[in-house]
DOPAGU-702176 format. One line per field, with one value per residue (C-alpha): residue in one letter; residue number from 0; x, y, z. Coordinates in pm, 1 decimal. Each point is the difference from the previous one (the first is absolute). Example, Ala and Ser with C-alpha at 12.3 -4.5 7.8 and 13.67 -1.06 7.14 Angstrom:
residu [A|S]
num [0|1]
east [1230.0|137.0]
north [-450.0|344.0]
up [780.0|-66.0]
This chain:
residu [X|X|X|X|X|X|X|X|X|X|X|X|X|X|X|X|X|X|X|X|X|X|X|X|X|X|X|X|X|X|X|X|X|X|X|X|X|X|X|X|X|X|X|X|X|X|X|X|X|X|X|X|X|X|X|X|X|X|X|X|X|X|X|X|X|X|X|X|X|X|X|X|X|X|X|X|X|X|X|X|X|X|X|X|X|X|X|X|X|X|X|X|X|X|X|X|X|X|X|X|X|X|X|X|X]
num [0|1|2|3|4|5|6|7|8|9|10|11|12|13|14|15|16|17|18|19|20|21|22|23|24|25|26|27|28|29|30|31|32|33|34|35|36|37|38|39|40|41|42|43|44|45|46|47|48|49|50|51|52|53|54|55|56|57|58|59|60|61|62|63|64|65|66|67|68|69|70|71|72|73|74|75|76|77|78|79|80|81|82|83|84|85|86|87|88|89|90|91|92|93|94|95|96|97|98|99|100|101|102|103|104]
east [724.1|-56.2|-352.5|-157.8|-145.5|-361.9|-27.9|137.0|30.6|-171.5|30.8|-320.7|104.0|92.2|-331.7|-217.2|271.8|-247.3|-340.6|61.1|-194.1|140.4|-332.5|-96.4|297.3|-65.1|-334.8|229.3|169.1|-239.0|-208.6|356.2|28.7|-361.2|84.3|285.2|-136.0|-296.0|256.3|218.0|-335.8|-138.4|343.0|11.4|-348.2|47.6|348.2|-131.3|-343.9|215.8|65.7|-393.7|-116.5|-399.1|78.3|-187.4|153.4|327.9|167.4|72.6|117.0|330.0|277.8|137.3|339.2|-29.6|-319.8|196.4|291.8|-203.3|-226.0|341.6|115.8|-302.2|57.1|368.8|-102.8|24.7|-364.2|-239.3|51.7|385.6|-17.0|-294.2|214.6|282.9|-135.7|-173.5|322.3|198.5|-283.0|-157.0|-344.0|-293.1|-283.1|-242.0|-228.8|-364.0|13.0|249.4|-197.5|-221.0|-371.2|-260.4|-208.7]
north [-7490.2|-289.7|-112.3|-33.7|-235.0|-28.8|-127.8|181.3|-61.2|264.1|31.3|-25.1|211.9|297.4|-51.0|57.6|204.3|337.3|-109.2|-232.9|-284.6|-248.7|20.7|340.1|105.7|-254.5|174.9|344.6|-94.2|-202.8|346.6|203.0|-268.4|26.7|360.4|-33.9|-203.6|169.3|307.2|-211.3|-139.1|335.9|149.1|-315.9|51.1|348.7|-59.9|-249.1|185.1|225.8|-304.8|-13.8|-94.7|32.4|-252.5|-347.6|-182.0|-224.9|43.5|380.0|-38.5|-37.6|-52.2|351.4|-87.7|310.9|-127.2|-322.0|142.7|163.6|-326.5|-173.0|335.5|-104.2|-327.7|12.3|253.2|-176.9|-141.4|235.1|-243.8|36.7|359.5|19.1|-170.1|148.6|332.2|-118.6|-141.0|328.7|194.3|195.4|-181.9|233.7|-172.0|57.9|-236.7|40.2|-27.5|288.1|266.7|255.4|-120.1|250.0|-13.2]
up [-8139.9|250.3|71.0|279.8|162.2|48.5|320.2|347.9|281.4|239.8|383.0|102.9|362.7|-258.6|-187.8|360.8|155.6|-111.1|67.2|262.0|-196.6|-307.1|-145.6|52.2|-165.4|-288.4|-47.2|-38.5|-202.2|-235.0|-8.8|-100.1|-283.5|-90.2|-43.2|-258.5|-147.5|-76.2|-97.1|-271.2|-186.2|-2.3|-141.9|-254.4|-102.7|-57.1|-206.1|-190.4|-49.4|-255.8|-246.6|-1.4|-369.3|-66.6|-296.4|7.3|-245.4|141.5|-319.8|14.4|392.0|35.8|275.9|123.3|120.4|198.6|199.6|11.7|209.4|228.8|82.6|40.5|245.3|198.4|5.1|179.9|235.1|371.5|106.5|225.9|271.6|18.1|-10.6|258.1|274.4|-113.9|85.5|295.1|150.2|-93.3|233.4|-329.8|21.9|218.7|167.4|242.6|199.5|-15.7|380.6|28.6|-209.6|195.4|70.5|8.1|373.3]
């Protein structure tokens, strides 16, 4: 399996091709990735919540290599941020701008 790199390069044209603006699309997409990230923790949390011990003393906790493997399953997932502009730059992010939603008179 062949890593890859860390760094892109990303056309910044593509990147405010939908919104019309570099930076309004970085804001997008910075929400989208504020999202997933938010999702993953919560899923983490809630995996990890299982191996919960109410035991205070060190010396009967031990490693679960279970709980282990999935820390390490969390940790090689792609970051938030590459998957937020992935998504945004494949069309699947929705937005809306405050100034386009419905005011009441």
């Amino acid at each position: 399996m062949a890593n890859q790199p860390s760094i892109i390069t990303r056309d910044i044209d593509k990147i405010a091709a939908q919104t019309g603006n570099v930076y309004e699309s970085v804001v997008v997409i910075s929400k989208r990735a504020r999202q997933i990230a938010v999702n993953i923790k919560e899923e983490l949390n809630n995996k990890l919540a299982e191996f919960a011990t109410t035991v205070d003393n060190l010396e009967e906790v031990f490693e679960n290599r279970e709980q282990i493997e999935i820390s390490r399953f969390y940790e090689r997932l792609p970051k938030p941020t590459t998957t937020g502009l992935e998504e945004f730059l494949e069309g699947k992010v929705m937005y809306r701008r405050r100034s386009d939603e419905v005011k009441p008179e």
